[in-house]
DSSP file (Angstrom, degrees, kcal/mol; ACC not computed):
  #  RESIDUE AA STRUCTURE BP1 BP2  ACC     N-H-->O    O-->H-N    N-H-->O    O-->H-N    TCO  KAPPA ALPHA  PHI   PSI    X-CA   Y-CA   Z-CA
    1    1 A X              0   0    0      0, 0.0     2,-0.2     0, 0.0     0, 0.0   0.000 360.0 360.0 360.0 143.9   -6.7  -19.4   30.7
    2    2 A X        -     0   0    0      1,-0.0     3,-0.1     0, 0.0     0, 0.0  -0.287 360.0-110.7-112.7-167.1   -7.8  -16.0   31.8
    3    3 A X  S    S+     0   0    0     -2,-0.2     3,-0.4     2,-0.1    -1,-0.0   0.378 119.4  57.5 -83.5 -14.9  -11.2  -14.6   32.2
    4    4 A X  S    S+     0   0    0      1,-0.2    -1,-0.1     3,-0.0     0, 0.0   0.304 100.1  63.6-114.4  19.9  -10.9  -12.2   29.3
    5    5 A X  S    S+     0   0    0     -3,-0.1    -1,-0.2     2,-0.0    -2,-0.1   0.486  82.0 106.2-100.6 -11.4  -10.2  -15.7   27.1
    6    6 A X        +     0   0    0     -3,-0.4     2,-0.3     1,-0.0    -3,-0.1  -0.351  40.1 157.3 -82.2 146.7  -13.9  -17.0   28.1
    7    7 A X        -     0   0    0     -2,-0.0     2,-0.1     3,-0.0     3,-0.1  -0.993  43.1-103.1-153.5 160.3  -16.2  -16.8   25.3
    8    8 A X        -     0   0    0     -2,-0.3     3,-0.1     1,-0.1     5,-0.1  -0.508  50.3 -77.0 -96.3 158.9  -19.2  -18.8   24.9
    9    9 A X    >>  -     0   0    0      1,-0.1     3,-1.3    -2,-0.1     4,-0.6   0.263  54.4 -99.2 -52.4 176.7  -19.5  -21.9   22.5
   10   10 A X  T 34 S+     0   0    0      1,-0.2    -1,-0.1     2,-0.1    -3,-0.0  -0.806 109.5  23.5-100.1 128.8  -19.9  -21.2   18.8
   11   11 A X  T 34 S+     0   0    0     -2,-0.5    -1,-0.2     2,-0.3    -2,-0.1  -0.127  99.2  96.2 128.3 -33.4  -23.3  -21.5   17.8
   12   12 A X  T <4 S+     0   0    0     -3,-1.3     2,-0.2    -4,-0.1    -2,-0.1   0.864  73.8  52.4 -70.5 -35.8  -24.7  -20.8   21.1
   13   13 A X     <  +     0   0    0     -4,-0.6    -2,-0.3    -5,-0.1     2,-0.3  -0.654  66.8 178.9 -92.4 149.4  -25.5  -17.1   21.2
   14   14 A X        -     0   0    0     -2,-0.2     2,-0.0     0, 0.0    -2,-0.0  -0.989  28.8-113.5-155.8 138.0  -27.7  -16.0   18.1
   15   15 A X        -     0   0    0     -2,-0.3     2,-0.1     1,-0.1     3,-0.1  -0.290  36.7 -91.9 -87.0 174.3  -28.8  -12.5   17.7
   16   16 A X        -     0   0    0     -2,-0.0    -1,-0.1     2,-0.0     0, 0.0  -0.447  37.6-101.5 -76.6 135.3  -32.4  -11.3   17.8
   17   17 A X        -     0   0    0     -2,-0.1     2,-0.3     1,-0.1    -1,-0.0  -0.320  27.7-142.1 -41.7 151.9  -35.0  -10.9   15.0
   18   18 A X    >   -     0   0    0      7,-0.1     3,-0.5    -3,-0.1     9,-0.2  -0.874  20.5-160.0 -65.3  87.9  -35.5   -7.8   13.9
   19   19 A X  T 3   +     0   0    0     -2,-0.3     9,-0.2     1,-0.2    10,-0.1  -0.068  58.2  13.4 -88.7 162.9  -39.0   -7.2   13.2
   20   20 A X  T 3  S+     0   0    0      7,-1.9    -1,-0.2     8,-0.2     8,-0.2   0.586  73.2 136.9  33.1  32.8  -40.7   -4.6   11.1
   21   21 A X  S <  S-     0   0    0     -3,-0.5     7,-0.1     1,-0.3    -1,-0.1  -0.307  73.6 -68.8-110.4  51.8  -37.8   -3.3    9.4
   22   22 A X        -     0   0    0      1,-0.2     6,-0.6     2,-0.1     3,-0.5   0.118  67.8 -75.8  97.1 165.7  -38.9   -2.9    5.5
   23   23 A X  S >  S+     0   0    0      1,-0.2     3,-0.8     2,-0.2     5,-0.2   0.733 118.1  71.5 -83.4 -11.3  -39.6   -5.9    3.5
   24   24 A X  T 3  S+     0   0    0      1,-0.2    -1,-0.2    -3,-0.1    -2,-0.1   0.685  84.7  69.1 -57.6 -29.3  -36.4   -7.1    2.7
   25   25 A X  T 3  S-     0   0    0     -3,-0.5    -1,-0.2     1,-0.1    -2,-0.2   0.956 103.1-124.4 -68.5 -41.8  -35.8   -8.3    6.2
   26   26 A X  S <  S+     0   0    0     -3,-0.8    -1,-0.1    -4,-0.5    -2,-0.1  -0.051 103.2  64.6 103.0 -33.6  -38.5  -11.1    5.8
   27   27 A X  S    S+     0   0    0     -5,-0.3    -7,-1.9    -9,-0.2     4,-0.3   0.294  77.9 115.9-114.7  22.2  -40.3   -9.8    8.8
   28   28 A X        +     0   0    0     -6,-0.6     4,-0.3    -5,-0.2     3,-0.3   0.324  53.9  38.8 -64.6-161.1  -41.4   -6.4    7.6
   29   29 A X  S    S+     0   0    0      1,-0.3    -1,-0.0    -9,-0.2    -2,-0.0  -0.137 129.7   7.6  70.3-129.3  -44.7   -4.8    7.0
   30   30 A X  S >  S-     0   0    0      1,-0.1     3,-1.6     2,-0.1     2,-0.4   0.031  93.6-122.9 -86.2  37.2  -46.6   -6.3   10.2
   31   31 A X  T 3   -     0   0    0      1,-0.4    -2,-0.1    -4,-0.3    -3,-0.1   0.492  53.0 -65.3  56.3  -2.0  -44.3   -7.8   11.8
   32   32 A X  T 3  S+     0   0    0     -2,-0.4     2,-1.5    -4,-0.3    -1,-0.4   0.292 111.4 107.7 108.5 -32.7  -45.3  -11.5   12.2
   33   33 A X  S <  S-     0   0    0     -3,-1.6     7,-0.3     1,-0.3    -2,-0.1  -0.108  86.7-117.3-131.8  24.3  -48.2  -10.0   14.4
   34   34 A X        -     0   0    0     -2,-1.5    -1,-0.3     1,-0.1    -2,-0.1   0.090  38.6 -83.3  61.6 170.8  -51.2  -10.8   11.6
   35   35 A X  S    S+     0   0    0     -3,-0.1     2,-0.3     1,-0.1    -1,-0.1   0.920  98.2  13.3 -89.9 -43.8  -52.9   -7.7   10.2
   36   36 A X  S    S+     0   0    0      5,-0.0     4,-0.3     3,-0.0     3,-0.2  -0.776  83.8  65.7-129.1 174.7  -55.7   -6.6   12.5
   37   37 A X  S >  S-     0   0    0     -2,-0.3     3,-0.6     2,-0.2     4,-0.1  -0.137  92.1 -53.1  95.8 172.7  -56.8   -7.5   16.1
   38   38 A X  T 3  S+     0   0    0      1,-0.3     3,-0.3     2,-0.2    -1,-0.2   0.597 128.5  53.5 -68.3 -22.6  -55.9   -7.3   19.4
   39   39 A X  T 3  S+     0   0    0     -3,-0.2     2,-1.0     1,-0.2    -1,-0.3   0.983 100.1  67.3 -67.6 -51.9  -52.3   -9.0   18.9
   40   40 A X  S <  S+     0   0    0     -3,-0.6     2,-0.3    -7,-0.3    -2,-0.2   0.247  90.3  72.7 -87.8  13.7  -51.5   -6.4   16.1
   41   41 A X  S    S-     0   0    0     -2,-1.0     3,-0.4    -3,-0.3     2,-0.1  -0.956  85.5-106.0-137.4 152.3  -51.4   -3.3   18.3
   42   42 A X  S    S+     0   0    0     -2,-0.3     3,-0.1     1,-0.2    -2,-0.0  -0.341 112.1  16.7 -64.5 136.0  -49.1   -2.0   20.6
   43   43 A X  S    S+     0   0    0      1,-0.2     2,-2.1    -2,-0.1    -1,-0.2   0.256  88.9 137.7  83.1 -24.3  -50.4   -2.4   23.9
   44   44 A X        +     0   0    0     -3,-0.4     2,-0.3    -5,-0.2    -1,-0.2  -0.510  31.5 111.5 -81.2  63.3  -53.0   -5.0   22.7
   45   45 A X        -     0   0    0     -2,-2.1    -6,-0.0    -3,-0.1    -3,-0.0  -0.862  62.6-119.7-165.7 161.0  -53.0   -7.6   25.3
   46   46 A X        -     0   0    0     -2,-0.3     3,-0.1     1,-0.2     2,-0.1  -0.143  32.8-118.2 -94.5 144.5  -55.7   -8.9   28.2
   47   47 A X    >   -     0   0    0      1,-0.2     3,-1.8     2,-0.1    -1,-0.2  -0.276  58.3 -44.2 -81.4-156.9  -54.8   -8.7   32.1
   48   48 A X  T 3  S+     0   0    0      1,-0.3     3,-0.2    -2,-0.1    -1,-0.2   0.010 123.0   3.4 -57.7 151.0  -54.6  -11.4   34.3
   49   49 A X  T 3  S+     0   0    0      1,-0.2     8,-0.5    -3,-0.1     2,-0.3   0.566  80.2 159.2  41.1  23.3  -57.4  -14.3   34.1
   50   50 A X    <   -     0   0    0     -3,-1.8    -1,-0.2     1,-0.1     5,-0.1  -0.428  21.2-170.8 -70.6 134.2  -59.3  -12.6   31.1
   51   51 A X        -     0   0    0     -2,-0.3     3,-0.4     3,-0.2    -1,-0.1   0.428  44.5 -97.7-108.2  22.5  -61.2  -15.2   29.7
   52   52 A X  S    S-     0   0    0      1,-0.2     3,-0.1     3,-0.0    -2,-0.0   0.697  85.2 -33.9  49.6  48.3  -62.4  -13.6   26.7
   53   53 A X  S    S+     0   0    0      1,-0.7     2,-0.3     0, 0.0    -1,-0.2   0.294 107.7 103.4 105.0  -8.1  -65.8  -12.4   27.4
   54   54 A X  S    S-     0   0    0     -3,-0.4     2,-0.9     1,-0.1    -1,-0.7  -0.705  83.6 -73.1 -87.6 165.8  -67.3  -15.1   29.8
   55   55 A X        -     0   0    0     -2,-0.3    -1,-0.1     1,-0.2    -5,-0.0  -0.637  53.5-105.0 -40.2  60.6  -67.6  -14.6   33.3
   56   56 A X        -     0   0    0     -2,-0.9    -1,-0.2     3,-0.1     5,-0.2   0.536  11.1-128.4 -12.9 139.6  -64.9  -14.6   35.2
   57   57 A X  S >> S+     0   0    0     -8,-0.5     3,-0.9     1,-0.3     4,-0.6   0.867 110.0  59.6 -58.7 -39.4  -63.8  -17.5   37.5
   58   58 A X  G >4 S+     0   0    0      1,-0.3     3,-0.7    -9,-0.2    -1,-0.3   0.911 111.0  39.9 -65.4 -50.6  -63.5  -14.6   40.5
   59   59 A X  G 34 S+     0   0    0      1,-0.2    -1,-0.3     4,-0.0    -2,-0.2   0.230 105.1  63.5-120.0  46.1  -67.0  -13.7   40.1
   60   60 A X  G <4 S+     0   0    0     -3,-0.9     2,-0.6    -4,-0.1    -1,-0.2   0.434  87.7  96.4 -78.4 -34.1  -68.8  -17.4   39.6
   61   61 A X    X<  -     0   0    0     -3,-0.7     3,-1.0    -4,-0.6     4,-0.0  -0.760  65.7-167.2 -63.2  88.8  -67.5  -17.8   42.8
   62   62 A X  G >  S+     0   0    0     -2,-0.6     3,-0.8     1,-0.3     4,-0.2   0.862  88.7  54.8 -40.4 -59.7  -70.2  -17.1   45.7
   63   63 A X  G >  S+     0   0    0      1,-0.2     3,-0.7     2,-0.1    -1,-0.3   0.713 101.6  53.0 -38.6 -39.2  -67.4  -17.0   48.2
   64   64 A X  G <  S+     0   0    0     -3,-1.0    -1,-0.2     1,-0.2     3,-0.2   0.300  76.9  92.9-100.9  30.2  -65.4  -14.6   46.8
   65   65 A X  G <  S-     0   0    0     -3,-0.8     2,-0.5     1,-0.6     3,-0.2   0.644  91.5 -96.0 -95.0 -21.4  -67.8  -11.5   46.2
   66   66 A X    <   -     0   0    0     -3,-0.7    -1,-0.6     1,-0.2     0, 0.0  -0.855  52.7 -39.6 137.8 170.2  -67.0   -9.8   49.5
   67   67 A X        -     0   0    0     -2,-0.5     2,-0.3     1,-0.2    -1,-0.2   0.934  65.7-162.8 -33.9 -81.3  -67.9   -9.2   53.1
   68   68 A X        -     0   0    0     -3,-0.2     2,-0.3     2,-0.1    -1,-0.2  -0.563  53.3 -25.1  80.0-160.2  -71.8   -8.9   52.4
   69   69 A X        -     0   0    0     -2,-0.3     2,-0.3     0, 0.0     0, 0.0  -0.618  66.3-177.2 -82.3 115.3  -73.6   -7.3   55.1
   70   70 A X        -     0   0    0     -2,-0.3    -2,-0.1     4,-0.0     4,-0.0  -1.000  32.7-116.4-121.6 130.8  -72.3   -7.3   59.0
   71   71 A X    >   -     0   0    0     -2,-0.3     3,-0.7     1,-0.2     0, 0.0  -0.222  15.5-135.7 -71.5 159.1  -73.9   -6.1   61.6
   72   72 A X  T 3  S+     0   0    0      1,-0.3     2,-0.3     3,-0.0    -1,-0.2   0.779 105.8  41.9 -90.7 -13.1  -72.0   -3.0   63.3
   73   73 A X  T 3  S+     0   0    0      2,-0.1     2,-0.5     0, 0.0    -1,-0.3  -0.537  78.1 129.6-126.8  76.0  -72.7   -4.3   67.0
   74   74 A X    <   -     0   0    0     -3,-0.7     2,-0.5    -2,-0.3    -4,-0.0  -0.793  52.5-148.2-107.3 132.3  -71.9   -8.0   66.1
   75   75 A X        -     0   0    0     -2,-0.5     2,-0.3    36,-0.0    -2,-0.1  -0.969   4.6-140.9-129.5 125.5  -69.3   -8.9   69.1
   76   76 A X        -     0   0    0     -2,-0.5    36,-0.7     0, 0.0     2,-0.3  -0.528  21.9-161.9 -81.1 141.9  -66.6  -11.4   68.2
   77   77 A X  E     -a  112   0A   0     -2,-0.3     2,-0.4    34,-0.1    36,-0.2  -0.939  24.0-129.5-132.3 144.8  -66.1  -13.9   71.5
   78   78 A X  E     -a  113   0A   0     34,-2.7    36,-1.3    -2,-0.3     2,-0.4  -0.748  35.6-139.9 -90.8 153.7  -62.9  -16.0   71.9
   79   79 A X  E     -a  114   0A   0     -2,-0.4     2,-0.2    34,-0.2    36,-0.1  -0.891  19.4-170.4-112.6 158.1  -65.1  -19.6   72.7
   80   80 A X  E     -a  115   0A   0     34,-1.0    36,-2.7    -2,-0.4     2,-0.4  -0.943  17.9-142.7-155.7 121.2  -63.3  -21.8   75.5
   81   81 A X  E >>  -a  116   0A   0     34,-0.3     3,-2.3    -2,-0.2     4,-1.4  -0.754  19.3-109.2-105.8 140.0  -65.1  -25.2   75.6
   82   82 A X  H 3> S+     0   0    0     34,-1.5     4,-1.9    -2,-0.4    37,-0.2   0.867 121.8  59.9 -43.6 -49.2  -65.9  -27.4   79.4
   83   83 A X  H 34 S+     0   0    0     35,-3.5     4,-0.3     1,-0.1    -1,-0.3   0.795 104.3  46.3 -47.2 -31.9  -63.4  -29.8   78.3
   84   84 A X  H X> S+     0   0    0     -3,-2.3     3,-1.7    34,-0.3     4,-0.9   0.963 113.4  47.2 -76.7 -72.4  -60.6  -26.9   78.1
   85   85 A X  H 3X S+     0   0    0     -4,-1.4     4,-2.2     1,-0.3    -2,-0.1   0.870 104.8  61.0 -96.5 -23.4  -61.4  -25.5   81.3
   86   86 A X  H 3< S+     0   0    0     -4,-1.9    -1,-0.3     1,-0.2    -2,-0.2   0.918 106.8  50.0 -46.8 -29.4  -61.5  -29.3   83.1
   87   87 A X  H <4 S+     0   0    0     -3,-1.7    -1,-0.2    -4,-0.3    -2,-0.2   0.678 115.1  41.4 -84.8 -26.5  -57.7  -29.7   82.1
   88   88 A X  H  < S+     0   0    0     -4,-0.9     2,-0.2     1,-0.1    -2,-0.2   0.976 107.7  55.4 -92.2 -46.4  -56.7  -26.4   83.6
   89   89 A X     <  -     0   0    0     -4,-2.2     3,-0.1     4,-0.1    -1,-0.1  -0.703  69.3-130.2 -79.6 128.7  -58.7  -25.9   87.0
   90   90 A X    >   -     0   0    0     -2,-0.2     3,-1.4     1,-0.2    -1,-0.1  -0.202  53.6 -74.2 -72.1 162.6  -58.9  -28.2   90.3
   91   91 A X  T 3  S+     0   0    0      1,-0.2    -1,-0.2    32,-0.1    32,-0.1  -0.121 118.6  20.5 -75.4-174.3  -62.2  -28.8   91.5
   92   92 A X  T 3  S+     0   0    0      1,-0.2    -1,-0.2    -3,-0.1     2,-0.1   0.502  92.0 135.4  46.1  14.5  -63.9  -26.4   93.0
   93   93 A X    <   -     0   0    0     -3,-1.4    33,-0.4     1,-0.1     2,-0.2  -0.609  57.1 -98.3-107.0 167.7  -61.8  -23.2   91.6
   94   94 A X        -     0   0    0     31,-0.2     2,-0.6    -2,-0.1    33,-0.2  -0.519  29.6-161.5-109.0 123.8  -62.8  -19.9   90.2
   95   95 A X  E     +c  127   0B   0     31,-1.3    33,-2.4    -2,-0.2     2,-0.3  -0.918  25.9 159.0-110.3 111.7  -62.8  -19.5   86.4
   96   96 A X  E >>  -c  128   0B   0     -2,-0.6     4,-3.0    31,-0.2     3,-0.6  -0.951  55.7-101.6-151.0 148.3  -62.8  -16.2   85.6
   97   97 A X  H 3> S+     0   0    0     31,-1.0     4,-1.0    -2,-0.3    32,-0.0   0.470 117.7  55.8 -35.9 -36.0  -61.8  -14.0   82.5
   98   98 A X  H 3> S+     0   0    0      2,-0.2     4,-1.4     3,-0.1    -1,-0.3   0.859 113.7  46.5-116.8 -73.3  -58.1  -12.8   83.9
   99   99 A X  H X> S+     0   0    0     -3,-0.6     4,-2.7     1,-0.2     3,-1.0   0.908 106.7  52.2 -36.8 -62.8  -57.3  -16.8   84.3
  100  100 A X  H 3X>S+     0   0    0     -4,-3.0     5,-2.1     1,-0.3     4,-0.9   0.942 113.6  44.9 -55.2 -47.6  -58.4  -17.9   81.1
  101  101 A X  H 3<5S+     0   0    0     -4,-1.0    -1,-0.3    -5,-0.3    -2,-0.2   0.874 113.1  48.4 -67.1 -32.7  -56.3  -15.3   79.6
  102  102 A X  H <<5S+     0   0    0     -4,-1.4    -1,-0.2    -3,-1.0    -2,-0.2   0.956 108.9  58.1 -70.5 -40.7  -53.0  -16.2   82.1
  103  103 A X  H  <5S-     0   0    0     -4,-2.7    -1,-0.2     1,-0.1    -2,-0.2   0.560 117.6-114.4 -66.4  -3.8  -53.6  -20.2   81.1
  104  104 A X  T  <5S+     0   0    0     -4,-0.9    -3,-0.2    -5,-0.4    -1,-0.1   0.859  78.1 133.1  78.6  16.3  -53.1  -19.3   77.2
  105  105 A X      < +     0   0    0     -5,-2.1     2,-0.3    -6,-0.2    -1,-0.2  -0.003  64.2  52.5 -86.1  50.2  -57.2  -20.4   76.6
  106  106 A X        -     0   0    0     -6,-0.3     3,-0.2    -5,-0.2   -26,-0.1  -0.695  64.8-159.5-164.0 139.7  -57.8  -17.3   74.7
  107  107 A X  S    S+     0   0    0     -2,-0.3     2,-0.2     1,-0.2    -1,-0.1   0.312  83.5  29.9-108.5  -4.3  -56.3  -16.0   72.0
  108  108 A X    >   -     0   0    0      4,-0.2     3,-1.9     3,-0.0    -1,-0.2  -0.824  61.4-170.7-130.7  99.7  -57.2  -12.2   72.0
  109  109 A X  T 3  S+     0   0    0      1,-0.2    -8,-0.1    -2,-0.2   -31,-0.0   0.584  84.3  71.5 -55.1  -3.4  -57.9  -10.9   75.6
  110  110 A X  T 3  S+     0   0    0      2,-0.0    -1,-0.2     0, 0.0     2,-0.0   0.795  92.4  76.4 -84.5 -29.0  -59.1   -7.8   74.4
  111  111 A X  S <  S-     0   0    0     -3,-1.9   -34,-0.1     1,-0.2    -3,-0.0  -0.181  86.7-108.0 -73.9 165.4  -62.3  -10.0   73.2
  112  112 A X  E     -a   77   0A   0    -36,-0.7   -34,-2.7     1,-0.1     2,-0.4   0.143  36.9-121.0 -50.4-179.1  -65.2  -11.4   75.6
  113  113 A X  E     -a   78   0A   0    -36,-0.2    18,-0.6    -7,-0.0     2,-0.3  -0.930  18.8-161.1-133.0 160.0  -65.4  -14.9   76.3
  114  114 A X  E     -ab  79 131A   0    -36,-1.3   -34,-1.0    -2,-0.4     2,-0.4  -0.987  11.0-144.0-146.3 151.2  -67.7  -17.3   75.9
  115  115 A X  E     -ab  80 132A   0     16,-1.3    18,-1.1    -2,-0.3     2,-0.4  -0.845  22.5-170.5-106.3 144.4  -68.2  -20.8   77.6
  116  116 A X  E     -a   81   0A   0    -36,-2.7     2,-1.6    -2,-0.4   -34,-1.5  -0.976  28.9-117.4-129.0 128.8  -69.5  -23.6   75.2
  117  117 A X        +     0   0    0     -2,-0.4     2,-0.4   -36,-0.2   -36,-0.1  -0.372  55.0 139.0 -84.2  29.5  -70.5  -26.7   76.3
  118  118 A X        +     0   0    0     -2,-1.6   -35,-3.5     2,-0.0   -34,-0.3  -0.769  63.7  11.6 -87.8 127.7  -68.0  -29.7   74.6
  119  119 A X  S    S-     0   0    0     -2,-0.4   -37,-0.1   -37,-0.2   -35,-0.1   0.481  93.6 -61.6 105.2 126.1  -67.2  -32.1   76.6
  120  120 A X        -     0   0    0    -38,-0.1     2,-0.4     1,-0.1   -34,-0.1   0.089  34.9-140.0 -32.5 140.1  -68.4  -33.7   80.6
  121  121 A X        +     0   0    0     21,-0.1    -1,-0.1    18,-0.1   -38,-0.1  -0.966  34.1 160.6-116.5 133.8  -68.1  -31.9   83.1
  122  122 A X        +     0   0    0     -2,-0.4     2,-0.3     2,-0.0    -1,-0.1   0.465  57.0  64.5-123.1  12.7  -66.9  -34.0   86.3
  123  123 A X  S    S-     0   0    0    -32,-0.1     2,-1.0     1,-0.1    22,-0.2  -0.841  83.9-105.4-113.3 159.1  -65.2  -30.9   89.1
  124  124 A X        +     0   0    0     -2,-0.3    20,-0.1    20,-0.1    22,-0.1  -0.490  46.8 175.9 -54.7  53.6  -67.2  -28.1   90.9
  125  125 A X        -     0   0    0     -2,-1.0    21,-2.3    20,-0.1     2,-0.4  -0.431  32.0-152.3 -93.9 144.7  -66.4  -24.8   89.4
  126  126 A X  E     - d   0 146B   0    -33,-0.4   -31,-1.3    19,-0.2     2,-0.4  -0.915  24.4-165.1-128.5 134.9  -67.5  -21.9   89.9
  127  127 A X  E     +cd  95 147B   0     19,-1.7    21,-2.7    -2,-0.4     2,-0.5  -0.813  18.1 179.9-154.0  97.9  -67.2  -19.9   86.6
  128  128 A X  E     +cd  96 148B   0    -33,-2.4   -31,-1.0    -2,-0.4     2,-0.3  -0.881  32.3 140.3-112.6 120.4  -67.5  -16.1   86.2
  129  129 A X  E     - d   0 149B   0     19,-3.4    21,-2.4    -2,-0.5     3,-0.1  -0.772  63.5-107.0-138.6-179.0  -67.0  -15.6   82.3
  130  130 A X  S    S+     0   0    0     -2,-0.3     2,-0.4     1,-0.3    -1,-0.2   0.968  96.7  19.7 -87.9 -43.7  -69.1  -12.9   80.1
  131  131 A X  E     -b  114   0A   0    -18,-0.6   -16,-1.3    -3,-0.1     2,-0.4  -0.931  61.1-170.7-132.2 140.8  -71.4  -15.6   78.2
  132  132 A X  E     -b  115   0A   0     -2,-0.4   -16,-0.1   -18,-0.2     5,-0.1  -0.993  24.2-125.9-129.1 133.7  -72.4  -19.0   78.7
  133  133 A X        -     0   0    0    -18,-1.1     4,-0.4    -2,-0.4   -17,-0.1  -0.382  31.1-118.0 -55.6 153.7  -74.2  -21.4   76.4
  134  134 A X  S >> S+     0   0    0      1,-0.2     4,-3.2     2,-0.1     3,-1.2   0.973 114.6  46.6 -55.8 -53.6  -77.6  -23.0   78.2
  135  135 A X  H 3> S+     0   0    0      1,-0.3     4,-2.0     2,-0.2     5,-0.3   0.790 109.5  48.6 -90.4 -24.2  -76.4  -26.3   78.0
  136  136 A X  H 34 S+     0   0    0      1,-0.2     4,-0.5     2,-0.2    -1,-0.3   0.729 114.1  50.5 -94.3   1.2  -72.5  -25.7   79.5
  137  137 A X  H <> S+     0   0    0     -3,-1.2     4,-2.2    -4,-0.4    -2,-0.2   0.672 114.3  41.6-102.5 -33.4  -74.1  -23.7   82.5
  138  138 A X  H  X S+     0   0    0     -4,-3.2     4,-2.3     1,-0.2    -3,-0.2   0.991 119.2  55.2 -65.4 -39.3  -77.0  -27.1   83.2
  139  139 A X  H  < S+     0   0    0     -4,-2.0     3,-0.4    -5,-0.2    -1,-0.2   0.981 116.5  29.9 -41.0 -62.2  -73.5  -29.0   82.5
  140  140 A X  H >>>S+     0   0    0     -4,-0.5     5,-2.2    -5,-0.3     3,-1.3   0.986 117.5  52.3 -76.8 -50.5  -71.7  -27.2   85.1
  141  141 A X  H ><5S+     0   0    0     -4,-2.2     3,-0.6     1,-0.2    -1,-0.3   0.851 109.3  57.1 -51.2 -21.3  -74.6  -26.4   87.9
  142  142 A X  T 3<5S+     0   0    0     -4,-2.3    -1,-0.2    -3,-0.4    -2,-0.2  -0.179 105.0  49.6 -96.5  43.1  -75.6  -30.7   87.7
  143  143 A X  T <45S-     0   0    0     -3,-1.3    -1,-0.3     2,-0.1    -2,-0.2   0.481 132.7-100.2-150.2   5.5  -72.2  -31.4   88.6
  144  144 A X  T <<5S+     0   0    0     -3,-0.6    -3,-0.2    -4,-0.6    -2,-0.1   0.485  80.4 121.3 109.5  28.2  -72.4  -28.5   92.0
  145  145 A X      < -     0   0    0     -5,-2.2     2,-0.3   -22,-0.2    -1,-0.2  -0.282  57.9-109.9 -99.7-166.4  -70.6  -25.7   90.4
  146  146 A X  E     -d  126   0B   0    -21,-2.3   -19,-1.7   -22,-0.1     2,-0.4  -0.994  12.4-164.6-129.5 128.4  -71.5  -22.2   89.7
  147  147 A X  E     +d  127   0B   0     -2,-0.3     2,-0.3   -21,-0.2   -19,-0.2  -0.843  21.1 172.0-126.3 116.7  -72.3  -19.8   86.4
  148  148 A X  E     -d  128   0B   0    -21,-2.7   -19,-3.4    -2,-0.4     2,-0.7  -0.986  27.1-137.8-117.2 135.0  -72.0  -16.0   87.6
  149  149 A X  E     -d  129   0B   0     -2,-0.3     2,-0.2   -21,-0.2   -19,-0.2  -0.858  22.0-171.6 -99.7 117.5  -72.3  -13.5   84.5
  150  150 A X        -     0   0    0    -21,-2.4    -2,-0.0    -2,-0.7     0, 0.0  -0.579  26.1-110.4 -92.5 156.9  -69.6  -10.3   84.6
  151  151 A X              0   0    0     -2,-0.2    -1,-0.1     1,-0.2   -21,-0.0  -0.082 360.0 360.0 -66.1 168.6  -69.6   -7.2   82.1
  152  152 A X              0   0    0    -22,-0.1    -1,-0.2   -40,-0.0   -22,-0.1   0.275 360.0 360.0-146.0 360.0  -66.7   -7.1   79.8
């Protein structure tokens, strides 16, 4: 057996109607495609996720309408929580913006920082970061450390 002996089984391959080709064919005239309406024309079919005159799922959906309204001096902060910083520092050492960034707590350096208050604090630190929460700077001063704020 060769390659130019293969031929596929008999029966399997079947050619294609031919549609709108005079009435003798069985499928003339309009083709199968009804007389009027949006099937019967060329071109004549809905995009994606038309639902045929209701409301579309995409805009039922509160969430999905857009952005809305952001303010233009809105400042995005990486947050670094008092539990995070307990794990990285010995007591009494300097937490500062440069650190956080070498220890892998922040995930865009280009941003500010901010300290947020999860978690005990039980070492001294003294902790020069661009923002602090109230509550992770009482955390950290009742336990003898220090909250300094720097510019970013």
């Amino acid at each position: 057996m060769k390659l130019n002996d293969l031929k596929p089984a008999e029966g399997s391959k079947k050619d294609r109607k031919r549609v709108g080709r005079g009435p003798g064919a069985g499928q003339g005239k309009t083709a199968g495609r009804g007389t009027k309406g949006q099937g019967s024309r060329s071109g004549g079919s809905t995009r994606l996720y038309h639902q045929g005159g209701n409301l579309p799922f995409y805009r039922r959906l509160p969430f999905m309408r857009g952005e809305g309204f952001s303010a233009l001096n809105s400042v995005d902060y990486n947050e670094v929580n008092l539990d995070q910083l307990l794990e990285q520092f010995p007591n009494g050492g300097v937490v500062t913006p440069e650190l956080l960034a070498q220890t892998s707590l922040v995930r865009d350096a280009k941003k500010p920082i901010v300290l947020l208050a999860r978690g005990e604090v039980s070492k001294s630190l003294q902790v020069r970061i661009h923002r602090v929460s109230a509550a992770a700077k009482a955390k950290i001063e009742a336990a003898g450390g220090s909250v300094e704020l720097v510019e970013f």
